[in-house]
Each structure stands twice: as structure tokens, then as C-alpha cells.
C-alpha positions as CSV (number, residue, x, y, z in Angstrom):
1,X,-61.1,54.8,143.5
2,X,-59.0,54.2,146.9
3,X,-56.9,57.3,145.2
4,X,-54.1,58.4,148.1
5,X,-52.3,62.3,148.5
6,X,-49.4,62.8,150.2
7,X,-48.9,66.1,151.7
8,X,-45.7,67.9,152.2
9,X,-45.4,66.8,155.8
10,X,-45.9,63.1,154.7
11,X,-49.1,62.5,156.4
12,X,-52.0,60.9,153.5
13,X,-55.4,61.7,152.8
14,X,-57.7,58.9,151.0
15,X,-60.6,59.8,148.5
16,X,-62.8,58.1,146.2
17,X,-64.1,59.6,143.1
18,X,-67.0,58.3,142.3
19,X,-67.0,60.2,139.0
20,X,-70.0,60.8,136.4
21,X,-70.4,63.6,134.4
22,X,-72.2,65.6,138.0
23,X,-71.8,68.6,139.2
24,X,-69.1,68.1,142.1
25,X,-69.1,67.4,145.6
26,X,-67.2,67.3,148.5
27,X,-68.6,64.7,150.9
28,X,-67.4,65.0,154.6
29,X,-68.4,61.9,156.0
30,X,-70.3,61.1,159.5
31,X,-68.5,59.4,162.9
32,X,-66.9,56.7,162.7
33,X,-67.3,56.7,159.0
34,X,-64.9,56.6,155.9
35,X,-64.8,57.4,152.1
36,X,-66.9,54.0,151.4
37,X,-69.8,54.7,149.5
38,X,-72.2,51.8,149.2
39,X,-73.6,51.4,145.9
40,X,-77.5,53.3,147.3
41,X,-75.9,56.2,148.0
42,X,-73.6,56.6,144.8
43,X,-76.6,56.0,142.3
44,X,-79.0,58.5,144.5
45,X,-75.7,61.0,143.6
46,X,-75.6,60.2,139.9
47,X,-79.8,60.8,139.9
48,X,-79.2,64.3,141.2
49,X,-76.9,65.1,138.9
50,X,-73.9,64.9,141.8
51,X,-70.9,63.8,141.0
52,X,-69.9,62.5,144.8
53,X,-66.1,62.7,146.2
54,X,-65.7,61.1,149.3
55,X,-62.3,61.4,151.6
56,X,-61.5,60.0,154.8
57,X,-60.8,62.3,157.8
58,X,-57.6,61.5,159.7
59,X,-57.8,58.3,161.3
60,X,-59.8,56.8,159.0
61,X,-59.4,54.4,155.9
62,X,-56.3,55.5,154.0
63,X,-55.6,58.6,156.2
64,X,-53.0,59.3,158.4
65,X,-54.2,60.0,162.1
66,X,-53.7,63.4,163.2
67,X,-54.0,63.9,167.0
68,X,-55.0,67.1,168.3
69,X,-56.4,68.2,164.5
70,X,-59.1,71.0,165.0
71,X,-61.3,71.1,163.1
72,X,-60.5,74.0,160.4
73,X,-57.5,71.9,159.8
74,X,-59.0,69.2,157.7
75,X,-59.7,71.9,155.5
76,X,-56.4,71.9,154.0
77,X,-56.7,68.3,153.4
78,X,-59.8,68.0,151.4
79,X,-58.4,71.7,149.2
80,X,-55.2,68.8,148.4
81,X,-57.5,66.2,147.4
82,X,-59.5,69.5,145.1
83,X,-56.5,70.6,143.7
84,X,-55.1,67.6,142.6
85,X,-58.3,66.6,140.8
86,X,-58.3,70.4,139.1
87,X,-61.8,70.8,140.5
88,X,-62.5,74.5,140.4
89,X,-66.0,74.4,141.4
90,X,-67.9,72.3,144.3
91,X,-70.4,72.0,146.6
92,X,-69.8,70.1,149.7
93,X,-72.4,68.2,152.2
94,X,-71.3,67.6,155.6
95,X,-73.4,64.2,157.2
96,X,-73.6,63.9,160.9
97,X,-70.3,64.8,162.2
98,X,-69.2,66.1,159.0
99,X,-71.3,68.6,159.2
100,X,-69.0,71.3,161.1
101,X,-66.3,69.9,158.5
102,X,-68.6,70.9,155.5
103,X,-68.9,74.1,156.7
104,X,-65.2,74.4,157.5
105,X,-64.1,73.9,154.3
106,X,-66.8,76.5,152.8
107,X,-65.2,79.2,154.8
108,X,-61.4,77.8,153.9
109,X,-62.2,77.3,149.8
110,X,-64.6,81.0,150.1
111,X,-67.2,81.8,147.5
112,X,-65.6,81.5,144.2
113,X,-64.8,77.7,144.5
114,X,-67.0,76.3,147.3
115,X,-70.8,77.5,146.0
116,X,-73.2,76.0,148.1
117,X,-73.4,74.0,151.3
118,X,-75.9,71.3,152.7
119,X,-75.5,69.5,155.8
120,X,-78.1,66.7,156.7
121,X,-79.1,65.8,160.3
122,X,-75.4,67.4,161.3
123,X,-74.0,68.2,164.4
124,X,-74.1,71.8,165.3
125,X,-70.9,74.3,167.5
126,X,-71.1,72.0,170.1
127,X,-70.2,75.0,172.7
128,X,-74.1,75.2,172.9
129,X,-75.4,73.6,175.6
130,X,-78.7,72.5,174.8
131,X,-77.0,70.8,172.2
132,X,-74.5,69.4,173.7
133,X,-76.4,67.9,176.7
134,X,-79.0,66.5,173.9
135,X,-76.7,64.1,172.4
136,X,-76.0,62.0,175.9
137,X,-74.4,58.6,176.1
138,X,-71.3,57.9,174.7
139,X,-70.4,61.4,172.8
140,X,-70.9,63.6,175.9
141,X,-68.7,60.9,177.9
142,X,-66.3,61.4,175.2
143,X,-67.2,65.6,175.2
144,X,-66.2,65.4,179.4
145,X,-62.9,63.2,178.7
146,X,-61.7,65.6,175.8
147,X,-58.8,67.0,177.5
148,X,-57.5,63.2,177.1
149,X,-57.0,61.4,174.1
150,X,-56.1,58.3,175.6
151,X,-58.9,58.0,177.6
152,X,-61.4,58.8,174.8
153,X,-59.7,56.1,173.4
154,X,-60.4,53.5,175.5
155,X,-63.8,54.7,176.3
156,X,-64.6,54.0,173.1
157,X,-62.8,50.4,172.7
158,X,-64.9,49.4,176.1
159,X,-68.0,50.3,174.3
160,X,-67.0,48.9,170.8
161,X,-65.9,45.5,173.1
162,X,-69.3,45.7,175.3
163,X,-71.5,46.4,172.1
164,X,-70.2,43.0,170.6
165,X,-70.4,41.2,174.0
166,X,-74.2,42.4,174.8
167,X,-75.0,40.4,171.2
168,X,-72.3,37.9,171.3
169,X,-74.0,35.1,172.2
170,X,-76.6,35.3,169.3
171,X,-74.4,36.9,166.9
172,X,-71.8,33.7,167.4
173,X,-74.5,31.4,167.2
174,X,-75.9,32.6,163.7
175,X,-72.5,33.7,162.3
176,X,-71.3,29.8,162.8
177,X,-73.9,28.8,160.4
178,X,-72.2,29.0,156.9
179,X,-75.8,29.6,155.2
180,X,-76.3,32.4,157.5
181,X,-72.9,33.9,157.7
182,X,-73.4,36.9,154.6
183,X,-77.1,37.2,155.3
184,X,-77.9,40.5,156.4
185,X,-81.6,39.8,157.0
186,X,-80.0,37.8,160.1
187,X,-77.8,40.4,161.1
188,X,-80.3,42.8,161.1
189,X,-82.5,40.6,162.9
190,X,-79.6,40.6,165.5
191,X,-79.4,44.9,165.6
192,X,-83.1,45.5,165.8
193,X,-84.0,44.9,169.9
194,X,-80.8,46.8,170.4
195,X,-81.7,49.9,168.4
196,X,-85.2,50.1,169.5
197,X,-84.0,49.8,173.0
198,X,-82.0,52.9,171.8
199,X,-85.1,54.9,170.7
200,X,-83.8,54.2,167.2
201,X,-86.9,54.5,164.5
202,X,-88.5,51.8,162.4
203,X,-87.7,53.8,159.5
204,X,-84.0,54.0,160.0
205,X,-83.4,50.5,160.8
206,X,-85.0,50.0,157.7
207,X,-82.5,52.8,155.9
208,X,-79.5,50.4,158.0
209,X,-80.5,47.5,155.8
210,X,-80.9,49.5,152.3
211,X,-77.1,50.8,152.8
212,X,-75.6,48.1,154.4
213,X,-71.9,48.2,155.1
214,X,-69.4,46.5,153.2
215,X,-66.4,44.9,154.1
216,X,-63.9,47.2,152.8
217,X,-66.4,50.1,154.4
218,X,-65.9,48.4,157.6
219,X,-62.2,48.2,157.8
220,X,-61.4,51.2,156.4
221,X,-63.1,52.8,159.3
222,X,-61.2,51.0,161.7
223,X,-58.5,50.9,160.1
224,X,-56.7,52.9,162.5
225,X,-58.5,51.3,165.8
226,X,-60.7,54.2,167.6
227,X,-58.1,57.5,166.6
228,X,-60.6,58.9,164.1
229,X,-63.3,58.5,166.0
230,X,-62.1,59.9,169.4
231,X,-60.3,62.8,167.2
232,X,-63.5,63.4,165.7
233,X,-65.3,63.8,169.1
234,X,-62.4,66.1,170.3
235,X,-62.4,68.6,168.2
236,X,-66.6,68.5,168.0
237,X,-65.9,69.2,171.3
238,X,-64.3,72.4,171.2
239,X,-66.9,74.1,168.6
240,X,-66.6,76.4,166.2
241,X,-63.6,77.8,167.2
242,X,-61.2,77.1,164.5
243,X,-63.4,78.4,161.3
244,X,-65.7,81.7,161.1
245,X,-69.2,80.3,160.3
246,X,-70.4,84.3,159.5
247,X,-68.4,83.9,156.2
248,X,-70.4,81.2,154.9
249,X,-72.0,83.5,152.0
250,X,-73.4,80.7,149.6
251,X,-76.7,79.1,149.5
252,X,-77.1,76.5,152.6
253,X,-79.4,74.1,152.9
254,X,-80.2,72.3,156.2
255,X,-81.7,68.9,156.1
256,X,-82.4,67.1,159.6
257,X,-85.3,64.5,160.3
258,X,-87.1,65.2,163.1
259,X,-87.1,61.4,164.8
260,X,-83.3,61.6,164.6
261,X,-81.8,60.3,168.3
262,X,-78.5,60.4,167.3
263,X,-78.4,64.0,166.8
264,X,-81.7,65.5,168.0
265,X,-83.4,68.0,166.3
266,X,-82.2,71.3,168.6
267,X,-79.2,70.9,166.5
268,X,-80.7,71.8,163.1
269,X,-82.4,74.8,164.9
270,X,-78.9,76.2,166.3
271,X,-77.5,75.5,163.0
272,X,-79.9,77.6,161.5
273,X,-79.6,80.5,164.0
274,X,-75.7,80.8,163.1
275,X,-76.2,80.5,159.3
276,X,-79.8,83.2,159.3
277,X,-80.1,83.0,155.4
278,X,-79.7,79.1,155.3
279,X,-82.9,77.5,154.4
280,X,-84.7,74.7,156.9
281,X,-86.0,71.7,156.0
282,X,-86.9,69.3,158.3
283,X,-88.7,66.3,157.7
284,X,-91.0,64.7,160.9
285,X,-90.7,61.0,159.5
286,X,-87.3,60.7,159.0
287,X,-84.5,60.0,161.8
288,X,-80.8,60.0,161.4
289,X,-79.9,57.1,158.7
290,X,-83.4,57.6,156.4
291,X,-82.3,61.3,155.8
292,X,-79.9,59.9,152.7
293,X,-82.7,60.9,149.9
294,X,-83.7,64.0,151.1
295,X,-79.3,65.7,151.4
296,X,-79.2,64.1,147.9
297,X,-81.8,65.9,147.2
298,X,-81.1,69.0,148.7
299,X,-77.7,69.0,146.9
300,X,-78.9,69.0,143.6
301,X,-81.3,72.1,144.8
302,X,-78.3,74.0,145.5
303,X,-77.2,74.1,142.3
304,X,-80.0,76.4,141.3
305,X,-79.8,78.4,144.3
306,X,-77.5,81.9,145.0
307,X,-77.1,83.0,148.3
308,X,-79.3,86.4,147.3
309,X,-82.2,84.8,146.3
310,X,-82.0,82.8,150.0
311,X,-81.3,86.1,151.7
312,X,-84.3,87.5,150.4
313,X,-86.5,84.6,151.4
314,X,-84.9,84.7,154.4
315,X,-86.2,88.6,154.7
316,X,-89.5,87.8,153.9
317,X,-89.8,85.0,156.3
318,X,-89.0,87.3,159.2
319,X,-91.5,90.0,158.2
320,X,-94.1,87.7,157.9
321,X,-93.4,86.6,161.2
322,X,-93.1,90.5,162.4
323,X,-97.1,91.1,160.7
324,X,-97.9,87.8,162.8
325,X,-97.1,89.8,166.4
């Protein structure tokens, strides 16, 4: 655990292993997000027979920032972290922002190490603009100011600063009260008229409380102020670029619930178009934190899964839809 890799150029990478005799995967974490597993979301691994690796992207937690990264080039990263644990198989899952990372490192590893991919309720190549104009608020203010760094930065320190003022007054009040102070019933109780004011679901507010955050999970991801974050949201920006999705020639599996606001639904459909044999599954009463159980899920599938047997389905589904018309 809190494991660190130095790479030639001196910059570090930090992983967790969360071990167990599982099957092996690469998890590329969500924005702003770290290696932190909460306890949840290990044992769901361990029930699918997953054995889950968790690193921090640069910027985050025990990595070093990277300005300017694309992409393609956290790649190399995770491969160190692979190597060094003599890993020769994996599967990697890609959550939220990970998502284009997952995929990244499927086409960087190829076939005979990475063998299968699943990305759950993950942002798609961003160059498409249905997409991109879905997501609103403060990632497409982030998307315009891209071409800037510094001022994706402090865009997102004025939110961070504005989300804390708009439930300061509360959240003092009940954090001053030493009974209250590690209650996370209260805390919640603080979150919930500002997430349903967000279009936020009942059932992923409840999913907030079920994995709650952890101290160390909470520093770790700002560890390194807003850099990961706005990095993150630059290179999303640019798309696909960096990384040949067509390569991607093991079973995929793409997991998105359909009351997701954070990243709606169109993105699971795009997804889809630019990976043809991937396999859909979307669920209409999960959003974008309730999802956890059904990637978990959907990574253990993979294991049983080659990427002939979903081209075939894949075949069949189209000529069904051909015999429809």
C-alpha cells in the first residue's frame, strides 16, 4: 500500500495494491480522484474475483504533476507501476475520467498483456460535440480555457472556494460541534439540497454515503492543489488524439447509468460507436456514483469474454436490426 516508482526522469507515480489472489486490474481513477480505495469498493473487487491496482494520475496523491501530459502519456506510467509488480496479464477499468486513460493504456500494453477493457459511466473523445456541450458547468468552462493552464487553475480554486463558502455557514456550525464533527450522516445532511439542486439522483447521494471519503483519500487528491485536476480536463479536452481507439481488440464492456448528470448518457453511446464490438450495458436507475456494483461486475464478466465471441454478437445484433427495416 502507498507503494511509490520513480521513473528515469525522476518524476513518481503512486499505486496501491490491494492484493488478493484476483485476477488483475488496472484501475484509472475518476476527476479529481486518487489511488484511495475505500474499503466498499475493495471488497466488491475481491467478490468478483478482481484483484484491484489503483495509481494516481499526475497531480494526484503520490504523483508528480505533469503539465501539458496528453493523454497516451500516462500510459507509460501505469506499464512502470505493471512491470515492477511482474504482472503479465490485466484488465483495466477506466471510471469517469479514467475512462479515455483505460482505453489508453489497452492500446499502449496491446492484446497479449491488456485482455479486456471496461469503462463505467466514462467520458467519451471529447472532440464530439454533443458530448462535449452535454457536460456544461464547470468542465466545458475548463474545455474553453484549455489553451491556459493557469487559468484552469484558478477557475477551479474559485469554485473549490465558492463550493465551501455556499455551505459555510452550516457546515461551520455543525463541524464546531465535537459530537458532530466525524458524523457523516451530518455531512451528508449538509451535501443533499446542494446535489439535488444539481439534478444529482437520490440513488447516488445514497452511493456518496456508502463510499464515503477518507481522510488520506481526501488529501491525496489534493495533494497537489487543482494540477491534477485542471491537467485532467486539458488533455480530455483535446480527445482522442494521442492513442488509436481502432486497436482496442479485446473484449470491452461499457457500463453507464442512464440518470448519470455528471457525464450524461450520449457519452456511453459515442463510446460505443468508436469501439463497434464493445458490448452496452446501460442501467436506467443508476446515475454516476451508484454505477460501482455493476463495473465490478462487469470486470469479472470480462474475464470469460474474447473479443471473437463479442464480434460475433456484435454481427448478429446488427442483422437483427437490418431484418427490423
Amino acid at each position: 500500500m502507498n507503494q511509490v516508482i520513480t521513473h528515469a526522469d525522476g518524476s513518481t507515480t503512486g499505486y496501491n495494491d490491494y492484493g488478493g489472489p484476483g485476477y488483475p486490474c488496472v484501475l484509472c481513477h475518476g476527476a479529481p480522484d486518487c489511488r484511495v480505495m475505500d474499503e466498499y469498493s475493495v471488497e466488491l473487487a475481491k467478490q468478483n474475483n478482481v484483484r484491484l491496482i489503483c495509481f494516481d494520475r499526475p497531480g494526484y496523491g503520490l504523483s508528480s504533476p505533469k503539465p501539458g501530459h496528453e493523454i497516451s502519456d500516462v500510459s507509460i506510467d501505469a506499464m512502470a507501476i505493471i512491470d515492477a509488480l511482474k504482472i503479465e496479464k490485466f484488465i483495466v477499468c477506466g471510471a469517469s475520467t479514467g475512462g479515455p486513460y483505460a482505453f489508453s493504456l489497452a492500446v499502449y500494453a496491446g492484446p497479449n498483456r491488456c485482455t479486456g477493457v471496461v469503462v463505467g459511466c466514462a467520458m467519451t473523445d471529447m472532440r464530439y460535440p454533443a458530448a462535449r456541450v452535454s457536460m456544461g458547468g464547470i468542465v466545458t468552462e475548463a474545455y474553453d480555457l484549455s489553451h491556459d493552464r493557469d487559468l484552469v487553475i484558478k477557475l477551479l480554486e474559485a469554485k473549490e472556494e465558492k463550493k465551501i463558502g455556499d455551505e459555510g455557514g452550516i457546515w461551520s456550525f455543525l463541524m464546531s460541534i465535537p459530537i458532530l464533527k466525524d458524523n457523516s450522516i451530518w455531512q451528508l445532511m449538509v451535501l443533499i439540497p446542494f446535489l439535488r439542486s444539481h439534478g444529482w439522483p437520490w440513488i447516488d447521494i445514497r452511493a456518496l454515503f456508502t463510499h464515503e471519503q477518507n481522510e488520506e483519500k481526501k488529501k491525496a487528491i489534493t495533494a497537489f492543489g487543482q494540477q491534477g485536476y485542471a491537467d485532467d480536463r486539458i488533455a480530455g479536452s483535446k480527445g482522442w488524439h494521442s492513442f488509436d481507439i481502432k486497436k482496442i481488440k479485446v473484449p470491452c464492456i461499457i457500463v453507464h447509468g442512464e440518470l448519470d448528470v455528471a457525464v450524461p448518457i450520449v457519452a456511453a453511446h459515442h463510446t460505443k460507436s468508436l469501439v463497434p464490438h464493445a458490448e452496452l450495458r446501460i442501467f436506467a436507475e443508476r446515475g454516476h456514483m451508484s454505477i460501482n456494483d455493476h463495473i465490478m461486475e462487469a470486470c469479472s464478466d470480462i474475464l470469460n469474454y474474447t473479443y471473437e465471441q463479442q464480434v460475433e454478437k456484435e454481427k448478429e445484433y446488427i442483422n437483427k436490426m437490418k431484418n427490423k427495416l
